[in-house]
N, C-alpha and C positions, 0 to 999 in steps of 0.2 A: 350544700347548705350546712350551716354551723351545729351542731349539736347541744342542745341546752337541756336544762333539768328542769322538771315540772313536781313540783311537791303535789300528788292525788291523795284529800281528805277524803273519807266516804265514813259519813254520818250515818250510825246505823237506828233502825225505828226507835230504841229505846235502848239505856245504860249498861239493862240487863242481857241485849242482846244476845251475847257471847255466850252465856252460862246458862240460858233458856229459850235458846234458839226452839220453834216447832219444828215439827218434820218435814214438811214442804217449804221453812222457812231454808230449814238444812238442805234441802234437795240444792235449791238456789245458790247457797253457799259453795255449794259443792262444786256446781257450775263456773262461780263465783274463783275458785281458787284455779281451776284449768283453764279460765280464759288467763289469770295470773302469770301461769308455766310456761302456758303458748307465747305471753311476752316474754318473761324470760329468755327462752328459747330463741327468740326471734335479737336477745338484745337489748330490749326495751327496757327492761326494769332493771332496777340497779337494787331495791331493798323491797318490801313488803311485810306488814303487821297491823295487828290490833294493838290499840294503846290499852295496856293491862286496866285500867280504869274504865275503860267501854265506853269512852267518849266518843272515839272514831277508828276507823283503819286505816293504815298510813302506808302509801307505795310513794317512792321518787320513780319518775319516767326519765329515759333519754328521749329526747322527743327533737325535732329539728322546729318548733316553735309551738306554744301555745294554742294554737288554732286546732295541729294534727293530736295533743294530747287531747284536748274537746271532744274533738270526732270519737277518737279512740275509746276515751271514759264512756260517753252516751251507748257504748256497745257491750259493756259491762254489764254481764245477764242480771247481777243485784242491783245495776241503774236501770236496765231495761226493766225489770219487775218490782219496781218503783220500793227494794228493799233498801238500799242505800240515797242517800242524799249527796251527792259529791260535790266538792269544793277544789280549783284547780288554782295551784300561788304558784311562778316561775323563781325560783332558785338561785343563787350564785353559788355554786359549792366552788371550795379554794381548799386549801391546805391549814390546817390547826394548827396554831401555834399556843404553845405553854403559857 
């Protein structure tokens, strides 16, 4: 199968998320970032962050189509614990020109 890129938004409960996270909201987060590494790890992730404004957090997936990056997000302990809201856009990444 081809390998494609999947832009993962995850909307967090409120702006302020990042800087007044609660403690179990943290515990999640925490969760949150090691399901992260394990893609890494596995390949999967090519970037991951919060947008310093606290709008969302932003990963790109290698993914072999939209369907398996779906599956994959919904296992995302901050989707599973309904802390994030995720939005999944497919990608053309290319090369930048000046």
């Amino acid at each position: 199968m081809e390998t494609t890129h999947v832009l993962y938004l995850a909307a967090p409960p409120r702006p302020s998320f990042y800087m007044d996270a609660a403690p179990d909201e943290y515990a999640v987060i925490e969760q949150h970032f090691a399901f992260l590494e394990g893609l890494r790890g596995e390949g999967k992730l090519v970037l991951a962050g919060p947008a310093l404004d606290g709008a969302f957090g932003v990963a790109i997936l290698k993914m072999t189509d939209v369907e398996e990056a779906r599956a994959l997000v919904a296992t995302d302990p901050a989707v599973v614990a309904g802390l994030f809201t995720p939005s999944l856009h497919p990608l053309s990444l290319g090369p930048v020109t000046p």
